[in-house]
N, C-alpha and C positions, 0 to 999 in steps of 0.2 A: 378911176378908183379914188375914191375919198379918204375912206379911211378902211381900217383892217376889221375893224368892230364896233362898235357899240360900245363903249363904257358901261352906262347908264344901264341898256340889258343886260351884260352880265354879272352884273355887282346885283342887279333884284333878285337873280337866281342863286345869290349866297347867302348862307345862312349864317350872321355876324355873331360874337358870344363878346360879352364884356370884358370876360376872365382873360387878361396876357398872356398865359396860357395855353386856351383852347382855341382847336381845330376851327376853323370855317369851313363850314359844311355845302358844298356842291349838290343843288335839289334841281339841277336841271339832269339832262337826257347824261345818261352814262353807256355804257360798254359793255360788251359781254361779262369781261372780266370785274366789272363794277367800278371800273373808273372813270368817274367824270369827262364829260363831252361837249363838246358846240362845236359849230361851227364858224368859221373865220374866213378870210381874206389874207394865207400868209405873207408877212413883211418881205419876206428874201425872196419868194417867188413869184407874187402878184397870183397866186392862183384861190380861188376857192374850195377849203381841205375843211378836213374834221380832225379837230387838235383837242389833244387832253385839256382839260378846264386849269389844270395847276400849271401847264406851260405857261397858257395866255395868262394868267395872273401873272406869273412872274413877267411877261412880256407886260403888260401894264401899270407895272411896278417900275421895272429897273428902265424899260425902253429896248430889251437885248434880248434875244432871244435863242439861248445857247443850243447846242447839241443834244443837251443832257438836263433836265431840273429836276432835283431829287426832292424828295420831300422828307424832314427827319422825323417829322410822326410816325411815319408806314402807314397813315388813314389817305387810302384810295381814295376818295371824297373832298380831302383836303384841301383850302386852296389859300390858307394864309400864308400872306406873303413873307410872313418870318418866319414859317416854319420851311421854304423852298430857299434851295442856292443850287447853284450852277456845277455842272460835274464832268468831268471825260469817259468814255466808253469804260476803258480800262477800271478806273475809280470806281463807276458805275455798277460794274459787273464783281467786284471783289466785294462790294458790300453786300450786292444779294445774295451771293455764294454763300456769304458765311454771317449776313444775317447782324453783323455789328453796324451801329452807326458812330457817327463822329458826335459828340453833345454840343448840341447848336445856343439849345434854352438848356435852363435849369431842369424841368422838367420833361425835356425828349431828349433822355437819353436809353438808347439801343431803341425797344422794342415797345416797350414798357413804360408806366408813367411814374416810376423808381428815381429818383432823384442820389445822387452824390453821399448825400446825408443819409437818404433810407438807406443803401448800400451798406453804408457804415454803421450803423443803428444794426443792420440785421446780422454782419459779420460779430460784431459784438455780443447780441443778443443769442448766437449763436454758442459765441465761443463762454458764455456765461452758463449753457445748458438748459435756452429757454427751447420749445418744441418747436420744430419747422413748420408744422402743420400748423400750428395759433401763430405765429411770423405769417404763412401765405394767408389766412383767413383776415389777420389784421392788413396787409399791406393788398390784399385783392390781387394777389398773383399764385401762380403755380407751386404747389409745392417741391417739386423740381425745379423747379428756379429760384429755390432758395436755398437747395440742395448746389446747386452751380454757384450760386454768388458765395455761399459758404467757405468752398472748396477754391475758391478765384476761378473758377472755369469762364466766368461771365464779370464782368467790369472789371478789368483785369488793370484799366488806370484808376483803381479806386483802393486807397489804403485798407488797412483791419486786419485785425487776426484772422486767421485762414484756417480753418481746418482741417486734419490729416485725412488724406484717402481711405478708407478700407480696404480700397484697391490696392496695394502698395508692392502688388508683385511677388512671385511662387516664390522667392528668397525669402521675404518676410514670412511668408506661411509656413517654410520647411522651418525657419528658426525657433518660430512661435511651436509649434508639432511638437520638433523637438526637445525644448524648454518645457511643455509640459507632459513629455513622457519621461522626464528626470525628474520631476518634483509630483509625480502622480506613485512611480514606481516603488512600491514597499521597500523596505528597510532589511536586507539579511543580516541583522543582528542573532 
């Protein structure tokens, strides 16, 4: 056994972007689920397998080839090397769960290509009384999700003004009820 791969072949199968940024794009053979594919020569077992495209990247980056490589974009496709680090089962499994990541770049953080800044821009912009809906049409996200970052349900390490639930629980709705069947109720004068 020579080597595990080919360099050379799997860097022509990716698609490079100039921007620091962005994703490198995996235009070889992928997976059912749509994650990038080849196949290899693994290092730890000397066997010939079919390894995700973003492992062996990081395997030709760092030289290591952990348990776990996560990717902070969430682009199945992905295979730059700064957007991959190394992860345990446990780690692994609590972030798909519940769908947060850790902010690796300035611009991958969580799901979304929402930045620190925007975060803060839109809790603001929020709490000034601009509309959610021109917030999601200018930032190119969900309006729900601007409905959550509003509220902090979402980047929840990110400072701003927050605003109040409407949910706030049947205590608040009997008091509110109440308050205005005293101030609705005629005068017996």
């Amino acid at each position: 056994m020579d080597e595990a791969i080919d360099e050379t072949k799997f860097w022509a199968e990716v698609e490079r972007r100039e921007d620091p940024f962005s994703c490198w794009t995996w235009r070889g053979a992928r997976s059912a689920e749509g994650v990038g594919q080849t196949k290899w020569i693994h290092p730890n077992t000397g066997r010939e397998k079919v390894e995700s495209a973003h492992r062996v990247s990081y395997f030709l980056t760092h030289g290591t080839l952990p348990s776990y490589v996560m990717r902070t974009c969430g682009n199945a496709l992905c295979v730059r090397p700064s957007h991959l680090w190394p992860n345990d089962d446990s780690a692994s499994s609590r972030r798909r769960s519940s769908r947060i990541w850790t902010e690796r770049t300035e611009r991958a953080v969580g799901w979304t290509s929402l930045t620190s800044h925007d975060v803060l821009a839109i809790r603001q912009a929020v709490a000034r009384g601009e509309s959610e809906e021109a917030l999601a049409r200018q930032y190119g996200v969900n309006q729900r999700d601007i409905a959550r970052i509003a509220l902090g349900r979402t980047f929840k390490n990110v400072a701003g003004p927050l605003r109040a639930s409407y949910h706030q629980g049947i205590k608040h709705y009997h008091a509110e009820w109440r308050r205005q069947l005293t101030v609705s109720k005629p005068s017996a004068e």
